[in-house]
C-alpha positions as CSV (number, residue, x, y, z in Angstrom):
1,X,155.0,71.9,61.9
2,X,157.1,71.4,59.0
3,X,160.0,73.6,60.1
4,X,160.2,71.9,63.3
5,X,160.2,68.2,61.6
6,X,163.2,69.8,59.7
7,X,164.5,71.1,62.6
8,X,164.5,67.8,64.4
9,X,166.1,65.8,61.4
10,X,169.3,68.7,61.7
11,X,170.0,67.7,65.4
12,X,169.9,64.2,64.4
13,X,172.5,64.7,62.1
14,X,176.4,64.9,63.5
15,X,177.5,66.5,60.2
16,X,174.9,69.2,60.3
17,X,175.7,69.9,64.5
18,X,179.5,69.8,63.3
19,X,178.9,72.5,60.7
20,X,176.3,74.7,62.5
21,X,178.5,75.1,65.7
22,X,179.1,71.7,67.0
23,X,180.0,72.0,71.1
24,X,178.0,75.7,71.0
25,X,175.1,74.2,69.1
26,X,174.7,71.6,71.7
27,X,175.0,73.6,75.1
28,X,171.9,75.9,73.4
29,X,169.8,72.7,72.6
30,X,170.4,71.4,76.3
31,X,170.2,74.9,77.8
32,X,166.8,75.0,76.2
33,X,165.3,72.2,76.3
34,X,165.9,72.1,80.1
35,X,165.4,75.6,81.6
36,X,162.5,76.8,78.5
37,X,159.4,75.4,78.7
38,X,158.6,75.6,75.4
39,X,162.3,73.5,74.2
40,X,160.1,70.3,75.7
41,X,160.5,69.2,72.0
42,X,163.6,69.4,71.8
43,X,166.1,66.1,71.0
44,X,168.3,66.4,74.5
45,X,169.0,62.6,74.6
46,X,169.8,62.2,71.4
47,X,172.2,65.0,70.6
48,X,173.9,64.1,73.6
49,X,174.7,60.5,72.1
50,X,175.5,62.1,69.1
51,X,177.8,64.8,70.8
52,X,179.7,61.5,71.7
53,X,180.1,60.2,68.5
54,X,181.1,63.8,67.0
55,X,183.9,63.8,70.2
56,X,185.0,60.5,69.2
57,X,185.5,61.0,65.3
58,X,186.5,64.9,65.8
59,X,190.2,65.9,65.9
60,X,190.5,66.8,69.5
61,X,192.1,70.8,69.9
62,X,193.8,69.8,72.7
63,X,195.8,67.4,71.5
64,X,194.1,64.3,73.7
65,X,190.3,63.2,73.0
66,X,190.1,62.7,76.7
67,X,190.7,66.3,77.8
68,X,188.4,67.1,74.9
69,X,186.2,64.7,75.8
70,X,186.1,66.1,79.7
71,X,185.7,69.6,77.8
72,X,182.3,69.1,76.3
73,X,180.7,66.8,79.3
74,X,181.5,70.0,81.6
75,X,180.1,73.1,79.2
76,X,177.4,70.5,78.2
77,X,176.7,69.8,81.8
78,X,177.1,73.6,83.4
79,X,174.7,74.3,80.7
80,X,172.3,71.2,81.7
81,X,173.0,72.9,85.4
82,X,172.1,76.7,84.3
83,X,168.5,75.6,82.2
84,X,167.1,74.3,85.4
85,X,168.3,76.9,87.3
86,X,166.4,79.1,84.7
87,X,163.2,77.1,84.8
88,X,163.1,77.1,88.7
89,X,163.3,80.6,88.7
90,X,160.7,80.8,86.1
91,X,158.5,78.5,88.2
92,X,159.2,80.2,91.1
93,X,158.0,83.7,89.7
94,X,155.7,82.8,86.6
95,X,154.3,79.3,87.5
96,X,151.4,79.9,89.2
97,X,149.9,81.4,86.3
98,X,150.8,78.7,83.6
99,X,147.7,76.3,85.6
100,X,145.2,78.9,84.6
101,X,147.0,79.3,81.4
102,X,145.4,77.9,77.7
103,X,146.8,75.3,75.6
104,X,149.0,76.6,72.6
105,X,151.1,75.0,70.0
106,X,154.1,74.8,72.1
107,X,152.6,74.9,75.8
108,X,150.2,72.0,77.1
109,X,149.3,72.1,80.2
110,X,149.0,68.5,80.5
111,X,152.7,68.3,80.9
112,X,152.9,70.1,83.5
113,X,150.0,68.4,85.8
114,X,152.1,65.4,84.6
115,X,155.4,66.7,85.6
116,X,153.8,67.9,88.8
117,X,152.4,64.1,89.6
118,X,156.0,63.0,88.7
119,X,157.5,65.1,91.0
120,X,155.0,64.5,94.1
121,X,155.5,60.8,94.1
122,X,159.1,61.1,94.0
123,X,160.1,64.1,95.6
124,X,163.4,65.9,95.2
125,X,164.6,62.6,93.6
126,X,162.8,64.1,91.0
127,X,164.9,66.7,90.0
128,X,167.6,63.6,88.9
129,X,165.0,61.0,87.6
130,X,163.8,63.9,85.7
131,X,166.3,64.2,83.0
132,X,166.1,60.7,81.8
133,X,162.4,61.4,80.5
134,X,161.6,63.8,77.9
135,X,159.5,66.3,78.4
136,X,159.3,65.8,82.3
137,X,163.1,67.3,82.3
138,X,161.6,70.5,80.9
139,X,158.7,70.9,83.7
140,X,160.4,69.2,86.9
141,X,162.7,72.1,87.7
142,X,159.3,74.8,86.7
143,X,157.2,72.6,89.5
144,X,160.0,72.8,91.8
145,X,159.7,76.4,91.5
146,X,156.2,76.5,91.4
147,X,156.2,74.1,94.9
148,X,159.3,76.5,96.5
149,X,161.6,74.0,96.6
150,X,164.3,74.8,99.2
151,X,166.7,76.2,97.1
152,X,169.8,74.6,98.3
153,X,168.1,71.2,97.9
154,X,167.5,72.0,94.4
155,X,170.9,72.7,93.3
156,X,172.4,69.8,94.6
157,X,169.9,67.6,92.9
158,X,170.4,69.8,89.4
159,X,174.1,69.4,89.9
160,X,173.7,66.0,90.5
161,X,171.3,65.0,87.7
162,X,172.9,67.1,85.1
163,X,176.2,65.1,85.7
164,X,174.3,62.0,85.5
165,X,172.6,62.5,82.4
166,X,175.2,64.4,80.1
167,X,177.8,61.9,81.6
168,X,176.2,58.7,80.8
169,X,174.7,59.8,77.5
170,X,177.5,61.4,75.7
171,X,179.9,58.6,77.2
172,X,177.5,55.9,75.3
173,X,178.1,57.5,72.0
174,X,181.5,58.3,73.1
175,X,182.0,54.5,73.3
176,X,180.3,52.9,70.3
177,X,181.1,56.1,68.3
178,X,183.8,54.7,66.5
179,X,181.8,51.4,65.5
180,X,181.9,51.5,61.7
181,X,178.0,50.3,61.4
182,X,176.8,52.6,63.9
183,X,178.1,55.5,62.2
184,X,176.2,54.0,58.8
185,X,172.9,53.3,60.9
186,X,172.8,56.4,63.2
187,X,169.6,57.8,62.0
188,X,167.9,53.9,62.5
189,X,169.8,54.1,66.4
190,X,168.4,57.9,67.0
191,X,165.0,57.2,65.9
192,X,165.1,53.8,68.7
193,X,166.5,56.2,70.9
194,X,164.0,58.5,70.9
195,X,161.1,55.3,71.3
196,X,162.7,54.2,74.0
197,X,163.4,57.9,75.9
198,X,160.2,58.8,75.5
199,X,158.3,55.5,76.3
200,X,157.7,56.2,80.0
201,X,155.8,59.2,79.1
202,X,154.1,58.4,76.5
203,X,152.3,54.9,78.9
204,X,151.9,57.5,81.4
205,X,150.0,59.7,79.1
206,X,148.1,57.2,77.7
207,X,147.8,54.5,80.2
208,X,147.6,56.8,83.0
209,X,144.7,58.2,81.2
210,X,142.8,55.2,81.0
211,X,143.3,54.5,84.5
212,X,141.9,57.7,85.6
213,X,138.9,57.3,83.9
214,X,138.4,54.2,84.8
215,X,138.7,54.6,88.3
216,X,136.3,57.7,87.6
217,X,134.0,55.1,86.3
218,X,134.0,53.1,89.4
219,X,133.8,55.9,91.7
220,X,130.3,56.5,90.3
């Protein structure tokens, strides 16, 4: 537990992504934490707002930030693109298996009946409303899989959600990344990203709950 609370403070932290690889650094982190089930942990919102700040303050090797700035949403996003691809596949062959699976340290199988909810109330819109929640980006493309998804239908959702998110994220720290107080309160404006990213889930998981139960209760 320890390595990964240290783990999580590094890709909170723009100087340590800058030193440890930077663009490379973050293309792994959003590979993973979208097409691995077990990256669900993993801080994709936030080093994608950071990624925008490191574009902004970085000096760009193509002599314009925008081309560099075009650059990184595009790896960023192919990778986004690729992990989903990756966890459908996985779904597709594998996911059957994971509902008869046991709990472990890094696989719950709540998620998953959560993600599976998600994606049966929303359909293939789920595959785009997906990547705004944590967690539910990392199962969405496994139930698609699981489900058999038409294929075709899949991709353009990915494509399309993977634009969205990586777009809209890294242009927000893009934007304010040059703001002399948000660079001196990033770790204050990661930590209130992360509350509100993962809000959704964490009602749903706890609310959700309750209202289960209670309907349970009233059903007997």
């Amino acid at each position: 537990m320890q390595h990964l609370i240290e783990l999580f403070k590094h890709l909170t932290d723009a100087t340590w992504i800058t030193d440890h690889g930077g663009l490379y650094i973050v293309m792994f982190i959003i590979f993973a934490e979208t097409g691995l089930f077990a990256g669900f942990f993993l801080p994709g919102d936030s080093i994608l707002f950071i990624s925008g700040i490191i574009i902004r303050s970085s000096q760009s090797p193509f002599g314009n930030d925008f081309l560099n700035l075009v650059y990184w949403i595009l790896l960023i996003t192919i990778c986004g693109v690729i992990g989903n691809i990756v966890g459908y596949w996985f779904g597709k062959k594998s996911g059957p298996v994971l509902y008869t699976r046991k709990d472990t340290l890094l696989f719950k199988r709540k998620h998953l009946v959560q993600a599976h909810e998600f994606y049966e109330k929303r359909g293939g819109a789920a595959i785009i409303l997906a990547r705004f929640l944590p967690i539910v980006r990392t199962f969405a493309p496994i139930v698609a899989g699981i489900v058999d998804m038409n294929y075709k239908k899949f991709i353009s959702y990915n494509i399309i959600g993977s634009i969205a998110w990586v777009t809209s994220m890294v242009m927000i720290g893009y934007i304010v990344g040059d703001n002399a107080w948000v660079k001196n309160n990033l770790d204050k404006i990661v930590i209130l990203l992360v509350l509100v990213t993962t809000a959704p889930v964490l009602f749903k998981m706890f609310f959700g709950r309750k209202k289960i139960s209670t309907d349970n209760t009233t059903n007997q």
